[in-house]
Wavefront OBJ file of the C-alpha trace (Angstrom):
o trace
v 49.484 56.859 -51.449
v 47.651 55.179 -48.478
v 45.879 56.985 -45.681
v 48.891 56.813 -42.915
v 46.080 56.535 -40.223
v 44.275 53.055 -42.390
v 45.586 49.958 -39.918
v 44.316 47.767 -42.409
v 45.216 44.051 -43.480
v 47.405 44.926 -46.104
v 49.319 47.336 -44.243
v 50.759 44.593 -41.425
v 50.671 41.865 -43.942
v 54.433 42.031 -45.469
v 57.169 41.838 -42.464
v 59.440 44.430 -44.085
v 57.068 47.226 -43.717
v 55.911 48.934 -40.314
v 53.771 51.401 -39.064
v 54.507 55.182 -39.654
v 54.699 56.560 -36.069
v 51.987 58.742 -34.625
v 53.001 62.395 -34.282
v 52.528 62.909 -30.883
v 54.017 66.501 -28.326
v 55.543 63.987 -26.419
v 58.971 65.393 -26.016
v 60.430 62.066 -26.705
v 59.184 62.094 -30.136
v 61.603 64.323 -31.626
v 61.050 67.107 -34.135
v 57.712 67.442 -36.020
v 57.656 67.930 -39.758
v 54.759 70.747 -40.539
v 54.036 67.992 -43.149
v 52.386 66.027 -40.187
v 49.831 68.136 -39.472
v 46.774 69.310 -41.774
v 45.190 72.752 -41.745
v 42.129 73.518 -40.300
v 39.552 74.218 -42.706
v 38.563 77.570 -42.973
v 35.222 77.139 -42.405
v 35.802 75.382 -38.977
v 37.984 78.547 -38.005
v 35.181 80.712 -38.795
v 32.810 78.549 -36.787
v 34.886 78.515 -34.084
v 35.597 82.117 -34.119
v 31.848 83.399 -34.223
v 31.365 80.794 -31.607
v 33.297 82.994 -29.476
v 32.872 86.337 -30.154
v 28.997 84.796 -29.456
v 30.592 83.776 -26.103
v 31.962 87.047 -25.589
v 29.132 89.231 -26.505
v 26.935 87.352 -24.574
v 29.040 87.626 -21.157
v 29.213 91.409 -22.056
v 25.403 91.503 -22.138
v 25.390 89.976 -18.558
v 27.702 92.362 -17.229
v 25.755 95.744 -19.007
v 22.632 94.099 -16.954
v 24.535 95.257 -13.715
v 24.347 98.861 -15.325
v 21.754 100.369 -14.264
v 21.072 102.835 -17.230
v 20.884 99.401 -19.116
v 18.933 97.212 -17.362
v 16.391 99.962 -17.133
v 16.380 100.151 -21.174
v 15.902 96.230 -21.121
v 13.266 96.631 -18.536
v 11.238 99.033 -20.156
v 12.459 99.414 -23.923
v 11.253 102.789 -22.959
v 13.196 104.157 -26.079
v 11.581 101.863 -28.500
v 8.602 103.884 -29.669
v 7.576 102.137 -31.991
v 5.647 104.597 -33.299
v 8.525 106.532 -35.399
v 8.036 109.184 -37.214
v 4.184 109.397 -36.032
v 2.858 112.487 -33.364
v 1.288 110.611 -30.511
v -0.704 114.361 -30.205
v -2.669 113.287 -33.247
v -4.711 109.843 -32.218
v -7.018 109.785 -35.688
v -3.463 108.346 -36.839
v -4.902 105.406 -35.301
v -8.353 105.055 -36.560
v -10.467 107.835 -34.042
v -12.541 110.120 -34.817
v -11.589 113.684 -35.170
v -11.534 115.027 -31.453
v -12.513 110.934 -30.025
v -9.605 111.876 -28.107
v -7.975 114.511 -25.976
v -4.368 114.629 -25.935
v -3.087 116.678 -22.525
v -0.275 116.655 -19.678
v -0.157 116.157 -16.817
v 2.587 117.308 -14.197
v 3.567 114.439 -11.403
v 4.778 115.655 -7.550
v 8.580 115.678 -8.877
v 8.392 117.707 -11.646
v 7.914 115.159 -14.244
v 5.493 115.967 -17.617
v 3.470 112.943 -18.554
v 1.293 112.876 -22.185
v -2.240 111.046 -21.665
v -5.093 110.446 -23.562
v -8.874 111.182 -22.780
v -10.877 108.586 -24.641
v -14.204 109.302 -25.271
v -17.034 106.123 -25.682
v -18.420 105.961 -29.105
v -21.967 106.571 -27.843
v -21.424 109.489 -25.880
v -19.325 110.985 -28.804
v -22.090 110.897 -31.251
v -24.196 112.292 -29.004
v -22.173 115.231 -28.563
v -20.298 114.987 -32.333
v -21.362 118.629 -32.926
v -19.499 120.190 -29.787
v -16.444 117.982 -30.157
v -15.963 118.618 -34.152
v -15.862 122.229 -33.118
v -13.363 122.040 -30.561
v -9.602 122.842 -31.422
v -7.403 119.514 -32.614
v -4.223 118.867 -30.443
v -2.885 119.080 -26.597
v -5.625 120.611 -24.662
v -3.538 123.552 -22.892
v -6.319 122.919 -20.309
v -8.062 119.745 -20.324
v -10.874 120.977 -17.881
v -12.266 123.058 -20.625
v -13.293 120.625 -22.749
v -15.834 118.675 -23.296
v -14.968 115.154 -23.128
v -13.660 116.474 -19.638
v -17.077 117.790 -18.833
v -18.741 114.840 -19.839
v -16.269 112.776 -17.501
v -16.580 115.352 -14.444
v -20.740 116.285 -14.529
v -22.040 112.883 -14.988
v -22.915 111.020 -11.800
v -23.315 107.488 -14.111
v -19.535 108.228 -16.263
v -17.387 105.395 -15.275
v -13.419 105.495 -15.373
v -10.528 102.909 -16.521
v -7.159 104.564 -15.418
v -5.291 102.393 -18.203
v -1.439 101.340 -17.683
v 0.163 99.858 -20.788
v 3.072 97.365 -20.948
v 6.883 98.274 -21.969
v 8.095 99.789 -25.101
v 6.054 101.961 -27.365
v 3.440 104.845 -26.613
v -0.120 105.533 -26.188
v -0.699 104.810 -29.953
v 1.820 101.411 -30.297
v 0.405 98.195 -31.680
v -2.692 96.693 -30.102
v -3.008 99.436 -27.611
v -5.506 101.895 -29.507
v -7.827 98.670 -30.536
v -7.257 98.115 -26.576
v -8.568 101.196 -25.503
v -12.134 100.665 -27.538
v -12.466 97.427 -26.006
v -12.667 99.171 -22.508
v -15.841 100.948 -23.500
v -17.533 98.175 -26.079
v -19.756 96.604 -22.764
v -20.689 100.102 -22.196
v -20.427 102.716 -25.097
v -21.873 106.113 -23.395
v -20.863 105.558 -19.856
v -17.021 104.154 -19.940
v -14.306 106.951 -20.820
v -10.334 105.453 -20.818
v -7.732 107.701 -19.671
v -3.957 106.371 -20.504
v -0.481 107.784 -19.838
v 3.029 107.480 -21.607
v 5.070 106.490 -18.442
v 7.976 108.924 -18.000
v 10.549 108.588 -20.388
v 8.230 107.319 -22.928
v 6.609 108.757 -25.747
v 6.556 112.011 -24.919
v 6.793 112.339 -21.139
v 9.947 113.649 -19.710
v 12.114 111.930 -17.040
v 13.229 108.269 -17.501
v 12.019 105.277 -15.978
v 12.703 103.726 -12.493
v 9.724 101.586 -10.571
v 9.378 104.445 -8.258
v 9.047 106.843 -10.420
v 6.490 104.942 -12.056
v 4.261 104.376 -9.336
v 4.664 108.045 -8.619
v 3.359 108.021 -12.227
v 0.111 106.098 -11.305
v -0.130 108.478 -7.901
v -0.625 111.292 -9.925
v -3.023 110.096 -12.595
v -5.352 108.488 -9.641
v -5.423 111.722 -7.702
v -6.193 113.756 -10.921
v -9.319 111.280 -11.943
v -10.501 111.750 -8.311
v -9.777 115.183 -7.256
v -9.963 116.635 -10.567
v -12.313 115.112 -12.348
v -14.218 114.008 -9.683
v -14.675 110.888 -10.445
v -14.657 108.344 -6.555
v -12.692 105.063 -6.155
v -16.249 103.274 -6.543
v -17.133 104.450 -10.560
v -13.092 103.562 -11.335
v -11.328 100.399 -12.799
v -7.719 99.706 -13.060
v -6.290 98.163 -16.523
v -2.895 97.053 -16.970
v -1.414 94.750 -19.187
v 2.558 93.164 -18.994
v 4.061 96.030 -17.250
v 1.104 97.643 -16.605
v -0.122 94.995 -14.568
v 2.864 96.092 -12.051
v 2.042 99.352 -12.510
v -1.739 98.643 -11.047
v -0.310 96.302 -8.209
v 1.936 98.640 -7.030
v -0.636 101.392 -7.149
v -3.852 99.577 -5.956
v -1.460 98.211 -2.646
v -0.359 101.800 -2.131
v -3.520 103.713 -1.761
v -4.768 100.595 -0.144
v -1.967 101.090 2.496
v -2.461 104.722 3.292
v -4.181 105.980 7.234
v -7.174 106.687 4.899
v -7.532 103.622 2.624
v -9.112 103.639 -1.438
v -10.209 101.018 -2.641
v -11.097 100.636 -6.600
v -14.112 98.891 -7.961
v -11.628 96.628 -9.634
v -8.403 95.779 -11.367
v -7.919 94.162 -14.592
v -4.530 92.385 -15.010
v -3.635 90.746 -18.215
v -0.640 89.040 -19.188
v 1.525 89.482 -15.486
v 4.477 88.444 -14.807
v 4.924 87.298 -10.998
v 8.522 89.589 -10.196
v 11.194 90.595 -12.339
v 13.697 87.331 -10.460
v 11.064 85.274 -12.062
v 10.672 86.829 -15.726
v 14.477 87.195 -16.089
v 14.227 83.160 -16.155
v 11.848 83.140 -18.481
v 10.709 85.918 -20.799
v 11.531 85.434 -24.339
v 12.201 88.952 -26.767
v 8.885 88.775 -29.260
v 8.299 85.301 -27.539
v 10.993 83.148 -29.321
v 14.380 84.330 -28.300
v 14.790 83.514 -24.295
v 17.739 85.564 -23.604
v 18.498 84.713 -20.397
v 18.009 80.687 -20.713
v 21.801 79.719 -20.414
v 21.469 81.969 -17.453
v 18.604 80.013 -16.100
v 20.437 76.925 -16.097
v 22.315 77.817 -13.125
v 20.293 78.972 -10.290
v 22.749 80.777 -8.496
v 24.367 82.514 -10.970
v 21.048 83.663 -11.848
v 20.431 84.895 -8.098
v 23.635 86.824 -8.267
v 22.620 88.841 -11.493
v 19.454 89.282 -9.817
v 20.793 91.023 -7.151
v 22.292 93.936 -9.419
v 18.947 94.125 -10.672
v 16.992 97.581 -9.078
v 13.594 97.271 -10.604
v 12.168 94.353 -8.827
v 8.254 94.821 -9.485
v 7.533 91.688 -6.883
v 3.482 91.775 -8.517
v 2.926 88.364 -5.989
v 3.947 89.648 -3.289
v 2.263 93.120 -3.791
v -0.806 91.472 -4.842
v -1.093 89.424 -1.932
v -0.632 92.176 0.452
v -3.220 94.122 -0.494
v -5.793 91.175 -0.661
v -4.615 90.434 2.882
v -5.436 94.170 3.680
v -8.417 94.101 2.446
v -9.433 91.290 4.189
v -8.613 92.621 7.464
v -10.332 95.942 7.119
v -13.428 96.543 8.967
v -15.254 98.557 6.981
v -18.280 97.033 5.511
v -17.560 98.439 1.775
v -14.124 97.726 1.767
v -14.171 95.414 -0.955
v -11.756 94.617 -4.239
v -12.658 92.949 -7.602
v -9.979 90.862 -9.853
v -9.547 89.390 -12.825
v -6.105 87.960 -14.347
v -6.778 86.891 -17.413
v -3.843 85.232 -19.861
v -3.306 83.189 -23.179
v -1.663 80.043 -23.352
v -0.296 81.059 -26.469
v 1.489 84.018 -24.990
v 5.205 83.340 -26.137
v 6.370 86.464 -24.352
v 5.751 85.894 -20.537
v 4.417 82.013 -20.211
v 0.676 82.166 -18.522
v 2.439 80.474 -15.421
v 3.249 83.556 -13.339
v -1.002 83.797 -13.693
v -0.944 80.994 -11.966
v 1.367 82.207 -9.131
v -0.092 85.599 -9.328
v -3.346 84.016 -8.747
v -2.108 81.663 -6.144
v -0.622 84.561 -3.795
v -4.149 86.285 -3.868
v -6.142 83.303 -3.102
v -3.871 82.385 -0.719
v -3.700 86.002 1.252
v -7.754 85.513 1.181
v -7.342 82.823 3.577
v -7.054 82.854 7.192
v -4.958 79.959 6.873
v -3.619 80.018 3.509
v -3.480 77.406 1.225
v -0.295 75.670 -0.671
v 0.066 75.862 -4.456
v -0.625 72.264 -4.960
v -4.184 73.029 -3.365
v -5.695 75.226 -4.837
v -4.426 73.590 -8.201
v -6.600 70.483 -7.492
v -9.570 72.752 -6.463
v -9.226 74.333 -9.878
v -9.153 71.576 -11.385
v -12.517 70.209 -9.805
v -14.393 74.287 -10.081
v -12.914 75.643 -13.214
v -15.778 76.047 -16.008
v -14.706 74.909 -18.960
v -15.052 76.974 -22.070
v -14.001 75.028 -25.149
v -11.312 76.608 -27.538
v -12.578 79.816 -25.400
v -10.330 78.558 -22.589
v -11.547 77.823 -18.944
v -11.830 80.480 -15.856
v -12.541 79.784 -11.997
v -13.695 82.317 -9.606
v -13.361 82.565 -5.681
v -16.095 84.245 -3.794
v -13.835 85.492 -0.990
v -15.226 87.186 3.038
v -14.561 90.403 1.021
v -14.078 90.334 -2.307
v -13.861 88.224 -5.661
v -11.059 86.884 -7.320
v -10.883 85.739 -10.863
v -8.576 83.733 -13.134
v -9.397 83.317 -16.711
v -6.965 81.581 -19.219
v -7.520 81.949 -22.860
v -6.540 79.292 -25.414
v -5.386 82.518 -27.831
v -4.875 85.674 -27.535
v -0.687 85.719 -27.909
v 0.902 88.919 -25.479
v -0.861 91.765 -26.390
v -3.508 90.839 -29.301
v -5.543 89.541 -26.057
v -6.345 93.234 -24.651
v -8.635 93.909 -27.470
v -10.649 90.867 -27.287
v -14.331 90.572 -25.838
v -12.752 88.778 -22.742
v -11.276 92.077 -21.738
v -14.393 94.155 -22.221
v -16.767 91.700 -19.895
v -13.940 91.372 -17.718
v -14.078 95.543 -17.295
v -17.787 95.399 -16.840
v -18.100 92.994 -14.144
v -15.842 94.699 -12.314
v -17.177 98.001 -12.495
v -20.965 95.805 -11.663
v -19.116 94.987 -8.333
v -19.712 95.588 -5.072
v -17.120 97.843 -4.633
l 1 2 3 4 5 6 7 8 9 10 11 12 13 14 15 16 17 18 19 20 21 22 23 24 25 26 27 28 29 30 31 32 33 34 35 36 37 38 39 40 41 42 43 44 45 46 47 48 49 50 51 52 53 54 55 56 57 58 59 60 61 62 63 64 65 66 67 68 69 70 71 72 73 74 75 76 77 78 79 80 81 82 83 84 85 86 87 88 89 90 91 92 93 94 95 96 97 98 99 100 101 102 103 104 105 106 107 108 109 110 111 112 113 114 115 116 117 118 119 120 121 122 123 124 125 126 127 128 129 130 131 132 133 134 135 136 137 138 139 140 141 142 143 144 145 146 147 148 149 150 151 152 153 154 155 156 157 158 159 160 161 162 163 164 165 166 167 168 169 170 171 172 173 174 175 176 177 178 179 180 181 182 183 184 185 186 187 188 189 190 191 192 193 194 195 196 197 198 199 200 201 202 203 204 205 206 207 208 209 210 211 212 213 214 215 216 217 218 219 220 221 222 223 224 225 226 227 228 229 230 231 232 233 234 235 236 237 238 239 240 241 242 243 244 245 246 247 248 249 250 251 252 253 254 255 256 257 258 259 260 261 262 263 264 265 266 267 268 269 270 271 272 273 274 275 276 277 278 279 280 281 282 283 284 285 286 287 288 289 290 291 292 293 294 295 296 297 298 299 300 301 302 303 304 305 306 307 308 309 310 311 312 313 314 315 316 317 318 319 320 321 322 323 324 325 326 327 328 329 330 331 332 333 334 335 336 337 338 339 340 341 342 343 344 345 346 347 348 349 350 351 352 353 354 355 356 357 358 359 360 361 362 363 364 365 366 367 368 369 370 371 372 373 374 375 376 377 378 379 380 381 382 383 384 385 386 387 388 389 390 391 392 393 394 395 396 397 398 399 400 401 402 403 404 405 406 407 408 409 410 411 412 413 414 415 416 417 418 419 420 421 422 423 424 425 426 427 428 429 430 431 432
């Protein structure tokens, strides 16, 4: 039998035969045999159906974001360790020597426990390797009374990163341990890293809210200088993805107190600009971009965004406390910065660099410069480094700022890398 849908030669040629009609819903067309219609393949129902329940779950996922239990969890993945089933209280899990590190707590203004790590510099643990093998393993009950801490606090040359790590994980997730040698490699007996488990991470108690995390910093900041003694001038800020935040935030605050501090520097790698901004573009382990069909649609994107309470504004921050700077009399009140990003960072794109980067140069300025500016300046200064990347620097009245862009490095591999250890150096060599 012939297709009833063919209009073909042969099926007009003969003047006793006509066209079947077209079923049609038209109410003039009568009653409709189930004959006339064909079932939809199963397979097209089941596309059709995962289509939507894709559709579905995704518009629940939008409205959970206005949740703020959450959007805190998607924020900070605070509850993916990452390192199951391992005790962050025993760091030679990750490749350091037996007593390298001093696990201890620290308590913040609202009651909040936070677990840190005292790294020790490879140099000035073998010169000490007898006293430190001898010590008891674990968290110090009291960190002054041991030695790593005594090295930190009765050395005049010991210089201090206060080290701020991005979301998810603990003190001993992925490239973070490898990260914390490459703090010290420019200078093995001088530089000791301190880090902290945010609260509600790892170990620390509380959960995670932006204040609470600055309060975080706060606390580790006043313990390095009241505690171990250690001034503004002999300390460097580190912070990578979240962290970078973190130092922002922290840096603009103690900048902003009746009594100002000033760091001899801040390392930022990997930023991201605000939280408005990464929303439209972050990607989950740098390939799925979860809130692209979002994105599409500027407003709707501005409406979620206003549900969201963790707004981290890093360019605005950043620029702020540049501006401060520039405005304060005193003749040491200096600053030191480097952002440094790959261009093969799939996670946050090395464009909010460039508008991190941006705000600072452009608080620097009396006037300020636009976007499009300092781009072609770039452009004209930057020194060129091969598959190594490129960086430009601004000499500003009171200060230095520094953008360097590597061609690898992905999210996080980056932190370990040479790049981060000369970039820790310098600013510690400062005039701060």
């Amino acid at each position: 039998m012939g297709n009833p849908w063919d209009i073909s030669q042969n099926s007009v040629s003969s003047s006793t035969k006509s066209l079947d009609p077209i079923p049609c819903f038209s109410p003039l067309a009568g009653s409709i045999s189930k004959h006339d219609f064909r079932p939809i393949p199963a397979v097209l129902l089941s596309g059709i159906y995962g289509l939507l329940a894709l559709i579905t779950t995704y518009i629940l996922f939008l409205a959970a974001l206005t949740i703020p239990a959450f959007q805190n969890q998607i924020i900070y993945l605070n509850r993916v360790t990452l390192t199951w089933f391992q005790d962050v209280s025993v760091p030679e899990q990750w490749g350091f020597l037996h007593n390298q590190v001093t696990p201890f707590t620290l308590l913040t203004r609202d009651g909040i426990t936070l677990h840190a790590w005292h790294i020790l510099p490879l140099g000035l643990y073998q010169q000490n390797e007898q006293q430190l093998l001898a010590e008891p393993a674990g968290i110090a009950p009291d960190i002054t009374a041991r030695r790593g801490f005594q090295l930190l606090r009765e050395d005049p040359a010991a210089l201090l990163v206060l080290y701020f790590h991005g979301a998810a994980g603990t003190l001993g997730s992925g490239w973070r341990p490898p990260s914390y040698r490459a703090m010290s490699a420019a200078a093995p007996d001088r530089i000791h890293t301190v880090a902290i488990d945010y609260r509600g991470f790892g170990s620390s108690s509380g959960a995670p809210s932006e204040d609470g995390l600055l309060t975080d910093a706060i606390t580790l900041a006043e313990w390095a200088m009241e505690h171990a003694g250690i001034p503004p001038s002999r300390i460097v800020l580190f912070g990578q993805s979240l962290g970078v935040a973190v130092c922002i935030s922290l840096a603009q605050h103690m900048a902003a107190q009746a009594a100002p501090t000033l760091f001899s520097g801040m390392v930022l790698v990997a930023p991201f600009a605000d939280v408005e901004l990464l929303t439209a573009t972050y990607r989950v382990g740098g390939v799925l971009p979860v809130l692209d069909p979002v994105a599409r649609f500027p407003r709707l994107l501005a409406l979620l965004n206003t549900f969201i309470r963790s707004k981290w504004r890093s360019k605005n921050k950043i620029a702020d406390f540049v501006r401060r700077c520039e405005n304060m009399a005193a003749e040491r009140a200096r600053y030191h910065i480097t952002v440094i990003h790959a261009e093969d960072d799939y996670d946050i794109p090395w464009s909010h660099s460039e508008l991190i980067f941006w705000h600072a140069v452009n608080a620097s300025l009396p006037t300020g410069i636009s976007y499009e500016e300092l781009q072609r300046e770039k452009r004209e200064s930057r020194k060129v480094l091969g598959d190594g990347g490129w960086l430009v620097e601004r000499q500003t009245k009171k200060g230095v700022l520094r953008q360097e862009i590597a061609k690898y490095g992905l999210h996080d591999r980056i932190m370990s890398y040479p790049i981060v250890s000369l970039a820790v150096l310098r600013a510690f060599q400062s005039d701060c």
